[in-house]
C-alpha positions as CSV (number, residue, x, y, z in Angstrom):
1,X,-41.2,-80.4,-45.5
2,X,-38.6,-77.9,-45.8
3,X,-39.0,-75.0,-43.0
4,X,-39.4,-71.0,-44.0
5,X,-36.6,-68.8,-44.1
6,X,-38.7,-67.2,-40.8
7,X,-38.3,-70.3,-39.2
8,X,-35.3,-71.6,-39.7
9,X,-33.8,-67.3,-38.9
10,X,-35.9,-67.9,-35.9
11,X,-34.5,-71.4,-35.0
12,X,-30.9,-70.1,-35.7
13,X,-31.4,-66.9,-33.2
14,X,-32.8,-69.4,-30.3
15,X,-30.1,-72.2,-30.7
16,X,-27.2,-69.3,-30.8
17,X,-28.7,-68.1,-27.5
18,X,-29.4,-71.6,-25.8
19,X,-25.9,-72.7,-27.2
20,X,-24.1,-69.6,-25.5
21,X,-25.8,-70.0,-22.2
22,X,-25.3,-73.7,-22.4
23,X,-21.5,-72.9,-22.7
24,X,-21.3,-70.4,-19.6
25,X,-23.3,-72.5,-17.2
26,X,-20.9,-75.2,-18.4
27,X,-18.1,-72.7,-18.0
28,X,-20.0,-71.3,-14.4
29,X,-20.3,-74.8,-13.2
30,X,-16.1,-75.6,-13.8
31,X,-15.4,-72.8,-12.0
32,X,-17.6,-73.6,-9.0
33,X,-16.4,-76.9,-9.1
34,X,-12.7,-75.9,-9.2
35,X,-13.5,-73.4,-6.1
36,X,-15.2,-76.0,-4.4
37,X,-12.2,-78.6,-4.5
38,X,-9.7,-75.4,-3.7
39,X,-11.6,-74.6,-0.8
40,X,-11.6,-78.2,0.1
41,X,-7.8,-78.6,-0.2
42,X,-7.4,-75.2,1.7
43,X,-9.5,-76.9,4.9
44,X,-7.6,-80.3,4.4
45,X,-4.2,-78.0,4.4
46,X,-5.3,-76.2,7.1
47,X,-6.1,-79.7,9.2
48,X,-2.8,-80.9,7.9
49,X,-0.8,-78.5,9.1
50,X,-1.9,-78.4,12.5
51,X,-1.5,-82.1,13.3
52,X,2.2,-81.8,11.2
53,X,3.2,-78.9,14.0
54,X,2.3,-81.2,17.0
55,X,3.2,-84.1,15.1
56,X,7.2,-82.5,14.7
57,X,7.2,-81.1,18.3
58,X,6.6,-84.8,19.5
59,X,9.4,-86.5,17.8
60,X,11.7,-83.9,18.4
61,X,11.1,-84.4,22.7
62,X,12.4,-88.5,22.0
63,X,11.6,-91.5,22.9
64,X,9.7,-93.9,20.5
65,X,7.5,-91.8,17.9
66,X,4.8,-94.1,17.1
67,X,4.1,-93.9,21.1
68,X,4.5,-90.5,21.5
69,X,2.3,-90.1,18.2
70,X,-0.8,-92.3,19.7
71,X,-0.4,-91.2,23.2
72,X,0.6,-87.0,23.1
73,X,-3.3,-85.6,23.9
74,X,-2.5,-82.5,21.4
75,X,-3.1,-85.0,18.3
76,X,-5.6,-86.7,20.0
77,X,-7.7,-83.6,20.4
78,X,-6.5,-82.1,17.0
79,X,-7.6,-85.4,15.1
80,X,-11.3,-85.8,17.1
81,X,-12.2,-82.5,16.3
82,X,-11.7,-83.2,12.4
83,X,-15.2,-82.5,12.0
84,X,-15.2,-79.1,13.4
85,X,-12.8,-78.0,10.3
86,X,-15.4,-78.4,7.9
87,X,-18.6,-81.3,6.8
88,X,-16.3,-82.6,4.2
89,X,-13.3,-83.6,6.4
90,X,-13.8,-87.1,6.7
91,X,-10.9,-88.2,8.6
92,X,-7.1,-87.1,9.5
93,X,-4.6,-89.5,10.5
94,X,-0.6,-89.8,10.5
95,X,1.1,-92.4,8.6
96,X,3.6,-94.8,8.7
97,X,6.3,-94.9,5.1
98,X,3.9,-98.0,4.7
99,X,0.5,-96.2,5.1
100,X,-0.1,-98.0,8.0
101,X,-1.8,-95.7,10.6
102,X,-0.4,-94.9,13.6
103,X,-3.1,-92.2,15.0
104,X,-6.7,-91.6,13.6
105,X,-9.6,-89.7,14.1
106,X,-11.2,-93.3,14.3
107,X,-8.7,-94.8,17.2
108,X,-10.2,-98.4,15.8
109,X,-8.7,-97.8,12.3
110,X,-5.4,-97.7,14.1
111,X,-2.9,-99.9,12.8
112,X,-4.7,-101.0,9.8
113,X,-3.1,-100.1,6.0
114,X,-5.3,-97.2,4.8
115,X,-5.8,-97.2,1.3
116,X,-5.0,-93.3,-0.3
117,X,-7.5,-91.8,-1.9
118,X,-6.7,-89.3,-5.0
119,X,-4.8,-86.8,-4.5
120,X,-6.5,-83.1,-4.5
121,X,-3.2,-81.2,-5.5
122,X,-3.1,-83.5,-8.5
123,X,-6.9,-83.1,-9.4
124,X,-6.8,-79.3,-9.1
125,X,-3.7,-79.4,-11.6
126,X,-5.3,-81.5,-14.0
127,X,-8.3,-79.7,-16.4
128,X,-11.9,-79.6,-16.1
129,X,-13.1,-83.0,-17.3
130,X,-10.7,-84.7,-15.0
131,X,-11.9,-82.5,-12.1
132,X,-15.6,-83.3,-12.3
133,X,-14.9,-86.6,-12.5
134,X,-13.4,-86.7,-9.5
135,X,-16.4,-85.0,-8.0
136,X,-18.7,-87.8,-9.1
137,X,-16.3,-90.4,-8.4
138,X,-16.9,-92.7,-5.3
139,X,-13.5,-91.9,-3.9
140,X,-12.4,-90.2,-1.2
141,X,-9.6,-86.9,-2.1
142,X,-6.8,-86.7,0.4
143,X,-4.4,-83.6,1.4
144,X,-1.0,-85.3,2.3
145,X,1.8,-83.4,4.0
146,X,5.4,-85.7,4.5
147,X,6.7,-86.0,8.1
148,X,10.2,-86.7,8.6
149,X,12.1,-87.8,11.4
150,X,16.0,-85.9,11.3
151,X,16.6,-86.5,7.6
152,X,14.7,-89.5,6.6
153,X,11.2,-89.9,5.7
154,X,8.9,-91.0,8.6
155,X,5.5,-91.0,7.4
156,X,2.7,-88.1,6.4
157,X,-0.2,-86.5,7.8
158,X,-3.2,-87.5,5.7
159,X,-6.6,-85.4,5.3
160,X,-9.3,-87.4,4.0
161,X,-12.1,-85.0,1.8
162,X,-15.7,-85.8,0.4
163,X,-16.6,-84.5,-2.8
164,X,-20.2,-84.4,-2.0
165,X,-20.6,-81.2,-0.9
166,X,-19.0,-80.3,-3.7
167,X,-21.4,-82.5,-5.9
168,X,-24.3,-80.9,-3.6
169,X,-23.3,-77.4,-4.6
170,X,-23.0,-78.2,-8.3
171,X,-26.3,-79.8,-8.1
172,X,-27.8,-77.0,-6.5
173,X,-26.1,-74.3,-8.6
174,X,-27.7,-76.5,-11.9
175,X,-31.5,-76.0,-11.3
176,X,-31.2,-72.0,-11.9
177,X,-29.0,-72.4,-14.2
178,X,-31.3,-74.3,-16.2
179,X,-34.4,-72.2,-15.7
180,X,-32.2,-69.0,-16.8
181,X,-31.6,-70.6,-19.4
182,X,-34.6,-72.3,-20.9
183,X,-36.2,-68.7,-20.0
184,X,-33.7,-66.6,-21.9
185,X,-34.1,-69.2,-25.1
186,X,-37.8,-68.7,-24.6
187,X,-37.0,-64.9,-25.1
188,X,-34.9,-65.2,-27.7
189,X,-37.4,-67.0,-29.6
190,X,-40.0,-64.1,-29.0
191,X,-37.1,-61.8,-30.1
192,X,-36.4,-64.0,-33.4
193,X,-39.9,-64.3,-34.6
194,X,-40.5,-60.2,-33.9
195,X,-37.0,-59.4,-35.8
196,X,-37.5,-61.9,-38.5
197,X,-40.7,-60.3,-39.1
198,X,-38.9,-57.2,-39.1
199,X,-36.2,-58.1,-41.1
200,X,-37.6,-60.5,-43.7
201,X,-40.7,-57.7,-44.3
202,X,-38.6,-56.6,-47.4
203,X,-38.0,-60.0,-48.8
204,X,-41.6,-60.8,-48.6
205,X,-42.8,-57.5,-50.6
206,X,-39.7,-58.3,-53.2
207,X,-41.3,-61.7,-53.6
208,X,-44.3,-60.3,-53.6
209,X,-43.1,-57.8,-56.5
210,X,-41.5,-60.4,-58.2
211,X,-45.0,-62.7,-58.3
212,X,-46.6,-59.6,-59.8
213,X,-44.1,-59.7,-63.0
214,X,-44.3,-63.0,-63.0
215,X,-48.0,-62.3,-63.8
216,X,-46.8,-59.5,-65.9
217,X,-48.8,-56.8,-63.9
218,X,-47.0,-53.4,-63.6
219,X,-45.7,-52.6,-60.3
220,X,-45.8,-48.8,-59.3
221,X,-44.1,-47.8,-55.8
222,X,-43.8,-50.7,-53.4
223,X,-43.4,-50.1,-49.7
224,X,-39.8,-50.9,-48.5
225,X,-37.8,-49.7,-45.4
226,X,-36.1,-46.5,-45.8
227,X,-33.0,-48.9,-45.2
228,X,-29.5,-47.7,-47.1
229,X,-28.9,-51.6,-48.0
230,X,-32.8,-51.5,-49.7
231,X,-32.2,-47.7,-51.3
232,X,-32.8,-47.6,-54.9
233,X,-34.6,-51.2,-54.6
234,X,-38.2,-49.7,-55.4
235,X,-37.1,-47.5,-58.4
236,X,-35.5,-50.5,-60.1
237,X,-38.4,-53.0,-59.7
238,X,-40.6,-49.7,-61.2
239,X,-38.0,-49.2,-64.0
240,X,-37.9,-53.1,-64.8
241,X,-41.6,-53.7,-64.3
242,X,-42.1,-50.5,-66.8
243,X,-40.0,-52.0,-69.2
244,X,-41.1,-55.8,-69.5
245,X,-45.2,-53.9,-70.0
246,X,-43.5,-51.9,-72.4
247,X,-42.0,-55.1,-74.4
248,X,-44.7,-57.1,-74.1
249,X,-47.5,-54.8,-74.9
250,X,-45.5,-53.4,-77.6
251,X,-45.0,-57.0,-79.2
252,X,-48.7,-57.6,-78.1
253,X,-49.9,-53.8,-80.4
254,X,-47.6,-54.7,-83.1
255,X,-49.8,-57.9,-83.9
256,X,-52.6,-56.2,-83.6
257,X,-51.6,-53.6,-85.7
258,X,-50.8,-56.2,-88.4
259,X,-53.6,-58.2,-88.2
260,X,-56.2,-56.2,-87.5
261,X,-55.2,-52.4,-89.5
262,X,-54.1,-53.9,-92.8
263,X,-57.4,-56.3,-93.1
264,X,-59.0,-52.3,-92.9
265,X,-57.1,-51.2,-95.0
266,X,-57.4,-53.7,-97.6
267,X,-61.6,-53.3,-97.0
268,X,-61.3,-50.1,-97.6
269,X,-59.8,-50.1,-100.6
270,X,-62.0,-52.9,-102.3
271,X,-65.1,-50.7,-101.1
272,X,-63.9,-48.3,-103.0
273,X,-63.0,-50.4,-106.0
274,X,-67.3,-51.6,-105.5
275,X,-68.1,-48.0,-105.2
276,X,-66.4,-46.8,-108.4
277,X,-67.6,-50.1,-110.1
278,X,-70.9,-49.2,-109.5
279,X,-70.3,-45.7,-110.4
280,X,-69.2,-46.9,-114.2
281,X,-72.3,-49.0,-114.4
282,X,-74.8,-46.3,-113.6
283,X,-72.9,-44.1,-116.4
284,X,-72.9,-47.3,-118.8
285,X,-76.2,-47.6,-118.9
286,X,-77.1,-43.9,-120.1
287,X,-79.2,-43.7,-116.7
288,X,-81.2,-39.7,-116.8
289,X,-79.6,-37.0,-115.2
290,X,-82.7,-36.5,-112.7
291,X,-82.7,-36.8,-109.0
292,X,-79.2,-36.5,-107.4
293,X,-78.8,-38.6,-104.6
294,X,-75.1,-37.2,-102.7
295,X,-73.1,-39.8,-101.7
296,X,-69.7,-40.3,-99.8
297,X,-67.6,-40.3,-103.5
298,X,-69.2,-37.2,-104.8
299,X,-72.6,-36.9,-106.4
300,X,-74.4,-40.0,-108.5
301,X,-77.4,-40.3,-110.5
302,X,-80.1,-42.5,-108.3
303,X,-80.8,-45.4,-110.4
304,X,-81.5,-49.0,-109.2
305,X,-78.0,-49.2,-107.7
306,X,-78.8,-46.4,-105.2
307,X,-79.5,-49.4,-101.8
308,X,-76.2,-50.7,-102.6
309,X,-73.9,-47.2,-102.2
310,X,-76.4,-46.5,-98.7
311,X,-74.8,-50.2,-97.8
312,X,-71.0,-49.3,-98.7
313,X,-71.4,-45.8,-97.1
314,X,-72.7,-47.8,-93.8
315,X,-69.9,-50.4,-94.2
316,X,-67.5,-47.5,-94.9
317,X,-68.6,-45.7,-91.7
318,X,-68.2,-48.4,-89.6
319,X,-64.6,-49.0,-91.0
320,X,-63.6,-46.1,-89.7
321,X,-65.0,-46.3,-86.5
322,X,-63.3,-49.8,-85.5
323,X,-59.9,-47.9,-87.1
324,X,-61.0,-45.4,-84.3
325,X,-61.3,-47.8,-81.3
326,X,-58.2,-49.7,-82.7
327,X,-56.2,-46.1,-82.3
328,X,-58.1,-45.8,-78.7
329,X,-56.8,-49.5,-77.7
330,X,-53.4,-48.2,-78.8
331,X,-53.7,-45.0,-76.8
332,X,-54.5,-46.8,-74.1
333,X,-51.9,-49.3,-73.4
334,X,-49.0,-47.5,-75.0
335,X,-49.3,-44.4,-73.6
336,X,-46.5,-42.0,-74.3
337,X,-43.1,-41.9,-72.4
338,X,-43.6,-40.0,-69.0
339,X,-42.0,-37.0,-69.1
340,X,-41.8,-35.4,-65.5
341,X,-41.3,-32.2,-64.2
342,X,-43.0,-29.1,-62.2
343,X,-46.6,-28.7,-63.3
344,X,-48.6,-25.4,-62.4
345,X,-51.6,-26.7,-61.5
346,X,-53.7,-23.8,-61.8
347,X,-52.5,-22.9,-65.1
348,X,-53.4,-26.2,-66.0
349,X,-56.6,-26.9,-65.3
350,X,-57.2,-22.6,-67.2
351,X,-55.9,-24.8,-70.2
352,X,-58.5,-27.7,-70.4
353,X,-61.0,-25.0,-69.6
354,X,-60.0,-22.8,-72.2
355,X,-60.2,-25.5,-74.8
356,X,-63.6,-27.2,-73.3
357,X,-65.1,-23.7,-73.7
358,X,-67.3,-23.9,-77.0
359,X,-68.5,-27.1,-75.7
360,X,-69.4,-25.2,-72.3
361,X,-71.0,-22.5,-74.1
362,X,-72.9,-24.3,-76.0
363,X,-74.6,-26.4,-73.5
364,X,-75.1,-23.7,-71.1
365,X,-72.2,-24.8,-68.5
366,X,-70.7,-22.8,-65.5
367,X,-67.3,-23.3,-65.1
368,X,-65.8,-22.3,-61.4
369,X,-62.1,-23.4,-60.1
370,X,-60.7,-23.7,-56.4
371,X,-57.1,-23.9,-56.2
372,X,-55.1,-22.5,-53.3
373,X,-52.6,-19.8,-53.9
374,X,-49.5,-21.8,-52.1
375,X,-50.6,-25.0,-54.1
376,X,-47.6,-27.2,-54.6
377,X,-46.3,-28.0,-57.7
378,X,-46.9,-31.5,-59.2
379,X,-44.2,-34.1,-60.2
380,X,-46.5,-35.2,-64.1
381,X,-46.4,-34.8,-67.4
382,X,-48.1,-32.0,-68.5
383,X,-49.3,-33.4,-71.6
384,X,-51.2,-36.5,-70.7
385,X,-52.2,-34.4,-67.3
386,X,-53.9,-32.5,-69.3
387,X,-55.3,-35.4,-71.5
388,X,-56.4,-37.1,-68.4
389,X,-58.3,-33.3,-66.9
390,X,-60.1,-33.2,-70.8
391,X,-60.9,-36.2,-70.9
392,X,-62.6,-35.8,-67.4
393,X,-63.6,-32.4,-68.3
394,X,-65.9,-33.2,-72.0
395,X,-67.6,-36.4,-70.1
396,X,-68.7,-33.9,-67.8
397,X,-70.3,-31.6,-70.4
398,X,-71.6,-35.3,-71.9
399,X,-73.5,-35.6,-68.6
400,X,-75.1,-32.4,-68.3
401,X,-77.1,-32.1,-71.6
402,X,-79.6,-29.3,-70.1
403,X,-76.6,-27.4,-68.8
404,X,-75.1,-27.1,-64.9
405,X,-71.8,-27.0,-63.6
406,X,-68.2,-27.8,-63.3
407,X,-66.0,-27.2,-61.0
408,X,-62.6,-28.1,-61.1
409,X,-59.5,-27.9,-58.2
410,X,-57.0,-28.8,-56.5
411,X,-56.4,-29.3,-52.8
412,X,-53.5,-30.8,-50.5
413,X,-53.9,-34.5,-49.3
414,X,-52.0,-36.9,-47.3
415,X,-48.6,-38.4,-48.2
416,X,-47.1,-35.7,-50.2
417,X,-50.0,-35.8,-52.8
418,X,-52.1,-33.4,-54.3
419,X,-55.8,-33.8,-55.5
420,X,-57.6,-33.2,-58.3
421,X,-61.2,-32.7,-58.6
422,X,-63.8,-32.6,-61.2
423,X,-66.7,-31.8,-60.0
424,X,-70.3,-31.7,-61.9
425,X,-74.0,-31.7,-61.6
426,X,-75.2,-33.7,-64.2
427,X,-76.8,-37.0,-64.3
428,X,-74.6,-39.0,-62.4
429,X,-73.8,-42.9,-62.4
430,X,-75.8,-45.6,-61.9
431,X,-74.4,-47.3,-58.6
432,X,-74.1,-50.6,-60.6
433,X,-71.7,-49.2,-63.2
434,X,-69.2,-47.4,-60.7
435,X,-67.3,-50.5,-60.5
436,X,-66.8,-51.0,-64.2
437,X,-66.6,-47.0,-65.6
438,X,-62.7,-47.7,-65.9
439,X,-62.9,-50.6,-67.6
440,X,-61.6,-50.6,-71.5
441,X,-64.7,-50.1,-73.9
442,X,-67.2,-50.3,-71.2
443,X,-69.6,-47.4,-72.0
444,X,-73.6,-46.4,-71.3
445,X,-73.7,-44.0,-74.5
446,X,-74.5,-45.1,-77.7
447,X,-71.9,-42.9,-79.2
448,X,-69.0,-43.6,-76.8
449,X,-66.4,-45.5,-77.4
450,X,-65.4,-46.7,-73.9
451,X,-61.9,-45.3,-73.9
452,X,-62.0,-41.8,-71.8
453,X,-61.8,-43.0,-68.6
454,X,-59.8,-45.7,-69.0
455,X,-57.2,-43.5,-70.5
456,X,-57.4,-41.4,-67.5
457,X,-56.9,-44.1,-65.2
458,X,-54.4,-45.5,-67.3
459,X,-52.3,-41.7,-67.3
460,X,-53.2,-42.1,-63.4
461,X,-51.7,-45.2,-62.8
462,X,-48.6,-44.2,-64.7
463,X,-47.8,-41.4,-62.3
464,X,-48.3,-43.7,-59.5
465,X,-51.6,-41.9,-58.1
466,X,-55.2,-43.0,-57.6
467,X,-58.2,-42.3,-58.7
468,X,-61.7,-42.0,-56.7
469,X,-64.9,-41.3,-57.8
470,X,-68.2,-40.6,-56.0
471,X,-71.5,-40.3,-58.0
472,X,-75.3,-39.7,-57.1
473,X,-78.1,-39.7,-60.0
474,X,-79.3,-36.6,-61.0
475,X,-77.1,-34.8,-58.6
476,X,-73.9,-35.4,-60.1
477,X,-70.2,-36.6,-60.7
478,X,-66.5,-35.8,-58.9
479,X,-63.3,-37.6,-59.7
480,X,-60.6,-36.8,-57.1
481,X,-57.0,-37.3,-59.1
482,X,-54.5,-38.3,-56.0
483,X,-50.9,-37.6,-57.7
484,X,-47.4,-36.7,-56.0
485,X,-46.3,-33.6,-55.4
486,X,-43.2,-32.1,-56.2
487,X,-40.5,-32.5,-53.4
């Protein structure tokens, strides 16, 4: 199974961290092991130098060398104290040209070949690799100094050096090392998982966008970073997701405008052709001119044909009502263009109650308004603001037969937005139908159509707001209209 982009950010961040501490504890671990052998070779120097001076003042005084060399009590002292120069001095001795030894730290190894070990000068000029491999080789590292006697080459003084302290010291410097760096890899990978959280946060809500138009739901404002790489992001997904709904719903209300208007239209016109035939027949047959029965068509003679025009004026009536839910359903999902800019809220919501106000005379209704003076200006279109406030407005008269009243406002709310109420004391709604009073053609009056409120939370969804309701039976209704405010 392939791993998440989180994971494999998250696996990226940790190995770049391991791998950089990996490569300066390597490099921290070369350099103590080149200190450790320059240290070594600056004891077996040291050593070297000491038994070289005695060494030189013995063969300059005459006589044979290699006695003088195993008899003076200065090298003798000088090579039994080897150990006193340091734990990884493991012998000194001087040489023969042959490499025979003619004094030792070990008087027993006297005249015996001793077999060189590597030498330290060599190692240190060589690179890393060849350096630790020396370290955790079994041989021994040696310091040689030549000794000559006049002008010809006598011998050398040879310092014999362990690497194990060396070894010891890399060992010991590799435990923390390691913890420091399994523990900073731990924190990276806490660090990668909270940042690719962070970071992938807007990749997640653009995939989560793009699912939604996938499913060909409209996307209003989706929550981004205020990021300058990510500005402009949530406008275009808006722009884009406006324009697919439009396409599609506008190929989806031309069909149903073809098929479903011009079968209408054509019943319309043959109930008027049945009408008018019926008309001729009634005059055909010479019916009296008695009782007038007025008809939709002007006014006919009742004879035996008068059932038949009740049942074309029924089927005529209900013509035009589906043509009227038909022009709803179009209302409804292609609403017009938004055109945005400043809106006065107090002079609008004087509008809708100017033109509600036969219908508020009529049925006894109080009208009050609360809007602050320092109100903000929306960011709406005026016209389908005030189609949504109407619409909001008449079912309130609707619900308060016996008279009442309505109040409507406006009041600051959180997030740059401004409310709108409307507010009245009529019957209310049933808790069981709050969920479902937006819904298209969903209605509890036998006259209604369905349409109102779903126009208003289509208007309301086009702004990017939201609506709220609250409702109590036979205490009343108020819509609260949450919509941005004008920067």
């Amino acid at each position: 199974m392939r791993a998440s982009l989180r994971a494999r950010q998250t696996a990226a961040v940790t190995s770049l961290i391991a791998l950089a501490m990996t490569v300066l504890s390597i490099q921290h671990l070369a350099n103590l092991a080149r200190v450790g052998l320059e240290d070594s070779r600056s004891i077996g120097e040291l050593l070297g130098r000491m038994v070289y001076q005695r060494a030189r003042d013995v063969i300059a005084a005459g006589g044979d060398p290699v006695v003088a060399l195993q008899t003076d009590q200065g090298i003798r002292s000088i090579l039994e104290s080897t150990a006193a120069y340091g734990r990884n001095v493991t012998y000194a001795a001087v040489v023969d040209n042959d490499g025979i030894a003619i004094a030792h730290s070990f008087p027993a190894l006297e005249g015996q070949r001793l077999e060189p070990g590597e030498d330290l000068s060599a190692v240190l000029d060589a690179g890393t690799m060849a350096q630790v491999r020396s370290i955790y080789a079994d041989r021994s590292l040696d310091v040689a100094l030549p000794l000559q006697l006049g002008e010809h080459p006598f011998g050398a003084i040879r310092v014999g050096l362990s690497p194990v302290l060396v070894r010891n010291d890399l060992a010991h410097a590799i435990l923390p090392m390691l913890w420091a760096t399994l523990l900073l890899s731990g924190a990276a990978l806490f660090v990668g998982l909270v940042l690719a959280r962070r970071i992938l946060r807007p990749i997640h809500i653009i995939n989560t966008g793009l699912s939604k138009l996938g499913r060909g739901e409209r996307i209003g404002n989706i929550d981004l970073p205020n990021d300058e790489e990510l500005e402009g992001v949530g406008e275009s997904f808006k722009a884009i997701s406006e324009k697919l709904a439009s396409r599609s719903l506008g190929r989806l209300m031309a069909g149903v405008t073809h098929e479903v208007r011009n079968p209408l239209n054509a019943m319309a016109i043959h109930l008027e052709l049945v009408r008018e035939k019926l008309l001729r027949q009634q005059r055909d047959a010479h019916a009296p001119v008695g009782a007038v029965l007025r008809v939709e068509g002007g006014d006919r003679p009742a004879t035996e044909f008068d059932g038949a025009c009740e049942h074309l004026d029924v089927i005529g009536a209900e013509i035009k009502r589906l043509d009227e839910v038909i022009t709803g359903f179009v209302r409804f999902i292609r609403p017009e263009e938004l055109q945005l800019q400043p809106v006065n809220v107090e002079a609008l919501i004087a509008e809708v109650l100017a033109l509600i106000e036969p219908n508020l005379t009529r049925r006894g209704i109080l009208s009050r308004t609360a809007v602050p003076t320092k109100l903000p200006r929306l960011e709406a279109d005026p016209a389908l603001l005030r189609q949504a406030l109407l619409n909001l407005a008449l079912n309130a008269c609707q619900a308060m037969p016996k008279g009442g009243t309505l109040k409507m406002g406006a009041t600051l709310a959180k997030d740059r937005r401004v409310a709108l109420t409307v507010e009245d004391t009529g019957t209310g709604i049933p808790a069981a139908d709050l969920e479902r009073i937006f819904d298209l053609y969903f209605t509890t009056k036998p006259e209604g159509t369905g349409i109102g409120l779903s126009i208003v939370y289509r208007i309301v969804q086009l702004h990017g707001g939201e609506i709220e309701v609250e409702s109590t039976q036979d205490r009343g209704t108020t819509f609260r209209l949450l919509l941005p405010r004008n920067e």
